[in-house]
C-alpha positions in Angstrom: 82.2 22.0 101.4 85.9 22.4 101.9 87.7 20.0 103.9 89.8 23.0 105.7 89.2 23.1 109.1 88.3 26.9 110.6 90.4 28.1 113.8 88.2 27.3 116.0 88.3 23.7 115.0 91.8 23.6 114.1 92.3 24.6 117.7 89.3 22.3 119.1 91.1 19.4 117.2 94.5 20.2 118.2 93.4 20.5 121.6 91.4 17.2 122.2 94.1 14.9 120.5 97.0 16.4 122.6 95.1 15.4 125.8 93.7 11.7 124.0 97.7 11.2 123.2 98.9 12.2 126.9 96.1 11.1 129.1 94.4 8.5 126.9 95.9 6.3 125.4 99.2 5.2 127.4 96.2 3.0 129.2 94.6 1.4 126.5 96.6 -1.7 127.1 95.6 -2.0 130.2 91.9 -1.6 129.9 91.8 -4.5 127.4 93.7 -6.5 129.5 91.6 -6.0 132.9 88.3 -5.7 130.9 87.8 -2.3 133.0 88.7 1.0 134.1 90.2 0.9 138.2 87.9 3.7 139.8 91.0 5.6 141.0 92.4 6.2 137.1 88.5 7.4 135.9 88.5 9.7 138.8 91.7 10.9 138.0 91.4 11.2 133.8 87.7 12.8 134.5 89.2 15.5 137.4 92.2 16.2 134.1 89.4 16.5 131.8 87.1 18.7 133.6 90.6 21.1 134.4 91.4 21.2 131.0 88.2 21.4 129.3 87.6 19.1 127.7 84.4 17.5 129.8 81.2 18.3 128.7 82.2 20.2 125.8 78.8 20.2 124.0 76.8 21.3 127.5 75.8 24.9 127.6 78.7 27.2 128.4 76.7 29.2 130.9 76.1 26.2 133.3 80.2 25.2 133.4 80.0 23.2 129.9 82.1 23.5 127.0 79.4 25.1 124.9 80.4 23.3 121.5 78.3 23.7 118.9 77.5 20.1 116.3 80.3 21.4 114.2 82.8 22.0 116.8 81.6 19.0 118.8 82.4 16.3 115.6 85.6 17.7 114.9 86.2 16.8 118.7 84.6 13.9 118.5 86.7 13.0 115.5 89.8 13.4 117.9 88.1 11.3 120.7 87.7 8.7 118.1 91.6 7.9 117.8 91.7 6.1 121.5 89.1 3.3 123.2 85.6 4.1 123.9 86.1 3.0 127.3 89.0 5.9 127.7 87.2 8.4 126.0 83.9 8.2 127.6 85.0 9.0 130.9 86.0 13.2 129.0 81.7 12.8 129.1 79.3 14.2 126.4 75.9 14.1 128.2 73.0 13.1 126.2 71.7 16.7 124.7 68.3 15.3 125.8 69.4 16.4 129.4 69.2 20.4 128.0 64.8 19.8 128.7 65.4 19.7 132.1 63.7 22.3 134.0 62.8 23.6 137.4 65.0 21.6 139.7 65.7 18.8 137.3 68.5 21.6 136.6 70.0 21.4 140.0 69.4 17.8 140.8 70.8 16.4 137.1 71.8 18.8 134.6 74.3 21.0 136.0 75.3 17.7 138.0 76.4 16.2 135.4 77.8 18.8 133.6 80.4 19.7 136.5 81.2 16.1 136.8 79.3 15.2 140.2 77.0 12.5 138.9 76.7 10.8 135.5 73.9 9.7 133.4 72.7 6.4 131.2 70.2 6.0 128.1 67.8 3.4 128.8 65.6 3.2 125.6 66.1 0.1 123.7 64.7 -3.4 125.7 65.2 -7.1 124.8 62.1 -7.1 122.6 63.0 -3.5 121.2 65.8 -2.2 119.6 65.9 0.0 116.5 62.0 -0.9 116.7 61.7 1.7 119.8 57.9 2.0 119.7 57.2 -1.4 120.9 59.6 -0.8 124.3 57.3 -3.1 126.9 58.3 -0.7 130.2 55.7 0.2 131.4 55.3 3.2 133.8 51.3 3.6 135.8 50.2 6.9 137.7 49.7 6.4 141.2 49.0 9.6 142.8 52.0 12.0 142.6 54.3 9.4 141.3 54.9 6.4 138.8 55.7 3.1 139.4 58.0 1.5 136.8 58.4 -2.0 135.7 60.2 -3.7 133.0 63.8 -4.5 131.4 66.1 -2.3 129.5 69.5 -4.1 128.0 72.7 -2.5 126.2 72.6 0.2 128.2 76.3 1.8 128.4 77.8 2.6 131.6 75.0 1.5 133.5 77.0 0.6 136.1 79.0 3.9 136.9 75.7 6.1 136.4 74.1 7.4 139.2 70.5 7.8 137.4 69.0 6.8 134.2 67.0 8.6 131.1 64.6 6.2 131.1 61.8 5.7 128.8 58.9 4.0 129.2 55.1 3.2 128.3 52.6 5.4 130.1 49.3 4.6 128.0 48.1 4.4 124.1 47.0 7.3 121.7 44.3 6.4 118.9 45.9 8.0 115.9 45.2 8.5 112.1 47.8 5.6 111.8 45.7 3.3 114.5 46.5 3.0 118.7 50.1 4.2 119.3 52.0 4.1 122.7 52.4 7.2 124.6 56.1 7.2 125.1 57.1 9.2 127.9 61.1 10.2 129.5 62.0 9.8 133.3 65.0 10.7 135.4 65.0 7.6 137.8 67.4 7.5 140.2 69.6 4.4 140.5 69.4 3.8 144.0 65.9 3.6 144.2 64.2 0.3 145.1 63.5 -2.1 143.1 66.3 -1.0 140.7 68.8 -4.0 139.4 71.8 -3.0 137.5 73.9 -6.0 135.8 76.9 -6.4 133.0 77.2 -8.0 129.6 80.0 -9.5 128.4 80.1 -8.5 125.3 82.2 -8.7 122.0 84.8 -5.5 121.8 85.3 -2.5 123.6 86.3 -3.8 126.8 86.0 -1.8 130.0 83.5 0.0 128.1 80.5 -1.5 129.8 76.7 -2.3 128.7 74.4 -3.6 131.3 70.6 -4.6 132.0 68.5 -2.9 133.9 65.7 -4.5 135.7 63.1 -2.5 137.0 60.7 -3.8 139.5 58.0 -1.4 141.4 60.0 1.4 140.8 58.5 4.6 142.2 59.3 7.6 140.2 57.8 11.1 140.9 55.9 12.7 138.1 58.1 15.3 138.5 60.8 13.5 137.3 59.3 13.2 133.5 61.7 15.0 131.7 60.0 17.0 128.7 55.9 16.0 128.7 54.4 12.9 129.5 54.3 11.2 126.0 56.6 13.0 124.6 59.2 11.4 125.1 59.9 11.0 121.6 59.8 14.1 120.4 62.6 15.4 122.8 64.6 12.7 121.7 64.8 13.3 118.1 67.7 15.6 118.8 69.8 13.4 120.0 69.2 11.1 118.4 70.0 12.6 115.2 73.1 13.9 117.1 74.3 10.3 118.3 74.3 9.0 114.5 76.3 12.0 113.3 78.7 11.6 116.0 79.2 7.6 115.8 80.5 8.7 112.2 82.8 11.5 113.5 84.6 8.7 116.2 85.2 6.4 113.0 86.8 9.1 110.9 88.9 9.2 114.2 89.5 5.6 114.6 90.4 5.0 110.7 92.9 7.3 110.0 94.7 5.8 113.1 94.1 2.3 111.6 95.6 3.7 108.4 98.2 5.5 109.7 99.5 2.1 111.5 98.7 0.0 108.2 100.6 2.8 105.9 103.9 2.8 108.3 103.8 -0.9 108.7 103.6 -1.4 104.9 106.7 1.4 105.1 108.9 -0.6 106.7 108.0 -4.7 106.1 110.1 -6.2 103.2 108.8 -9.0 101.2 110.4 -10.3 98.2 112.9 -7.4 98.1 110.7 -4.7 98.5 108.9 -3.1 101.1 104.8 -4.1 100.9 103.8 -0.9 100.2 105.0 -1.0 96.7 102.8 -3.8 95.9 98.9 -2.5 94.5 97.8 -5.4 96.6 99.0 -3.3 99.6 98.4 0.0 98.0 95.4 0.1 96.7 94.3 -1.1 100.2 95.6 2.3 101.4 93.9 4.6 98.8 90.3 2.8 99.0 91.5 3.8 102.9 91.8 7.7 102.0 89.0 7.6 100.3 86.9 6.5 102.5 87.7 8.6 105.5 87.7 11.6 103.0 84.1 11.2 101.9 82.6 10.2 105.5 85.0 13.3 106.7 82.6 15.6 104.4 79.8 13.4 105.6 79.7 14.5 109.3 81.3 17.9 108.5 77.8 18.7 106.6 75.9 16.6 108.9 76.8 18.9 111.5 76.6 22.1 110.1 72.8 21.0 109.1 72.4 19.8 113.1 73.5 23.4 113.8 70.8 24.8 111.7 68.0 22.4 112.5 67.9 21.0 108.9 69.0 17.6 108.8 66.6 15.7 108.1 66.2 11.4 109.3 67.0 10.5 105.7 70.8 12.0 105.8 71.5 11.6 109.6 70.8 7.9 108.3 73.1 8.5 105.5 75.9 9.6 107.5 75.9 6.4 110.3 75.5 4.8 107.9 78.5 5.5 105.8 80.4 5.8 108.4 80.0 2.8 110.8 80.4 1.1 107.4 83.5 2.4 106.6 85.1 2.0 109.6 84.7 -2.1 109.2 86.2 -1.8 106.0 89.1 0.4 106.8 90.1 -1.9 110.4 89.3 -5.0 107.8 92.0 -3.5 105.4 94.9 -2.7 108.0 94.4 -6.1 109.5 95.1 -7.7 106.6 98.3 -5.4 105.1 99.5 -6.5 108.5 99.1 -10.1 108.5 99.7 -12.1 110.9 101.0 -9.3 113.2 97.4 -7.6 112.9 95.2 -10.4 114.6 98.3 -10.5 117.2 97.4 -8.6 120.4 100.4 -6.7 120.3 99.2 -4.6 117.8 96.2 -2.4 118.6 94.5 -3.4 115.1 92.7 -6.7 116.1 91.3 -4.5 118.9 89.9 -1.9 116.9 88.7 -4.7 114.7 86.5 -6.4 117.2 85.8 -2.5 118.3 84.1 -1.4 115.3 81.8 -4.3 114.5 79.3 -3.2 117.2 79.0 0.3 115.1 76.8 -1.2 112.6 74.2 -2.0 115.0 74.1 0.6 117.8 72.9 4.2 116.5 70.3 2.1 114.4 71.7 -1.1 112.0 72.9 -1.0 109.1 69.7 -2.6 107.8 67.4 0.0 109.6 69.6 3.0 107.9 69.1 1.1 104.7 65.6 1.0 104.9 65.2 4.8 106.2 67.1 6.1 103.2 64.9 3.8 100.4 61.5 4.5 101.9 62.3 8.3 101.9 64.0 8.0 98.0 60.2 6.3 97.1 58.6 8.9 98.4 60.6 11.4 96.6 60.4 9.6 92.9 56.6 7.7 93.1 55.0 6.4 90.4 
């Protein structure tokens, strides 16, 4: 696969980090400073995104998204990637899961959201559950024409500027070949609703960019508020979440060749010994082990996405890519902080930020460890004895 942008992309590209550059980043100072974004400057970068197009670019063109498709969509992604997550997310991506609604789950959420008037949250993984998902605790009984909910999600992003939450929870167990199984179903719950409790984390890195709990407590949900079927859930989140590891990678590629673009013009112009740093392979070979990397996790997500497109990619290479790339991103913020010294754990520079940034990227999307343990299960299936 070429590394040659098409037009479309060069323009997508272009596009997306002219407006990250103008409308973006001049705040990032101020974010990490105040641990959060004033309401006033998220209402005004989202009303600039929406009128320039760049807010929900991968929502369906014909209900006011951008109408991206996975290849289009990392290459944007890529460019979103070169500013703070807490800046970035407000030009929002809703959670592809959102394209199941139906009936008036398309009036009251989706096309909502994609215009801008209300905002969404993923609450899936729990105190007791993470990249585990099947044993989530929530718990969600019939009653009639509704549900009621109760039980804890944490590391839930935005929680606290989303007016309703993809929830998932348990509404009974399956006998299967494999032995009893929860049935694992997905609600729209509104935030407001009783019984709802909605509280930050302070949390290493990407500050302003907020994870919360959410307690739930004799929540009453309608039934007609399961998105998808009732226990399945999991099947309408494959997608996504396949999408969400392919695009973690495309924000690093963004985020490293800023880090490297800093470390290379910093080793440019500091003078050690009579030279400048650069022209020591201490420095250097930092910067090509650098290229590299972004290179090869640039072809990662290109072919990622193309195979999201068609519908081939399988768990083993989404894996593959997050992998790679939340991976890579430590090692190439780990590099530029150390060609800068002692200027690159100053916070002056933007490095130590995106150094304490990145860390978090080999545990959300699935850890490292989890990836690692897809890949060689699927590897000993392939080659058994």
């Amino acid at each position: 696969m070429s590394l040659s942008y098409t037009e479309d992309q060069r323009m997508v590209a272009e596009g997306v980090r002219a407006f990250v550059e103008a409308e973006l980043r001049p705040y990032e100072a101020m974010i990490e400073k105040a641990d959060a974004v004033p309401p006033e400057l998220f209402a005004e970068i989202k009303a600039k995104a929406i009128a320039s197009g760049y807010y929900a670019m991968n929502m369906p063109e014909d209900l006011g998204g951008g109408g991206l498709g996975q290849s289009l969509r990392a290459v944007a992604e890529v460019e979103f990637g070169r500013t703070t997550r807490a800046l970035s997310v407000i030009c929002n991506r809703p959670a592809p899961i959102l394209k199941n609604c139906t009936g008036e789950q398309i009036e009251t959420y989706l096309k909502p959201v994609i215009s801008g008037e209300r905002w969404e949250c993923f609450g899936l993984t729990e105190p007791g559950a993470g990249s585990d998902a099947r044993q989530i605790a929530t718990k969600a009984v019939r009653d009639g024409g509704d549900y009621i909910i109760n039980g804890e999600k944490i590391f839930i992003t935005m929680a606290m500027v989303a007016d309703f939450i993809i929830l998932f929870a348990v509404t009974g167990v399956d006998d299967t070949p494999k032995g009893p199984q929860k049935r694992i179903t997905c609600f729209l719950v509104d935030k407001n609703l009783p019984g709802i409790t909605v509280s930050p984390l302070e949390l290493l890195g990407n500050r302003g960019f907020k994870s919360c709990s959410i307690a739930l407590q004799d929540v009453q949900v309608p039934a007609a508020n399961i998105l998808g079927e009732e226990g399945g859930g999991f099947a309408i989140a494959k997608n996504w979440i396949f999408s969400g590891r392919v695009m973690l990678a495309a924000n690093m590629v963004g985020l490293a060749e800023r880090a490297m673009q800093i470390a290379a013009t910093y080793a440019n112009t500091r003078r050690a010994f009579g030279k400048t740093i650069g022209a020591f392979q201490g420095t250097s070979f930092k910067l090509a082990d650098m290229a590299v990397d972004i290179q090869a996790t640039r072809l990662l997500v290109l072919d990622g996405a193309a195979k999201l497109e068609a519908g081939t990619l399988s768990q083993r290479e989404a894996s593959i890519v997050n992998l790679f790339g939340s991976e890579m991103a430590g090692r190439v913020t780990d590099n530029a902080l150390q060609i800068l010294g002692g200027m690159g754990v100053s916070k002056e520079w933007p490095i130590e930020r995106m150094w304490r940034d990145v860390r978090v990227e080999r545990i959300w999307e699935g850890t490292s460890e989890i990836h690692r343990d897809i890949i060689a299960r699927d590897i000993l299936r392939e080659f058994p004895a």
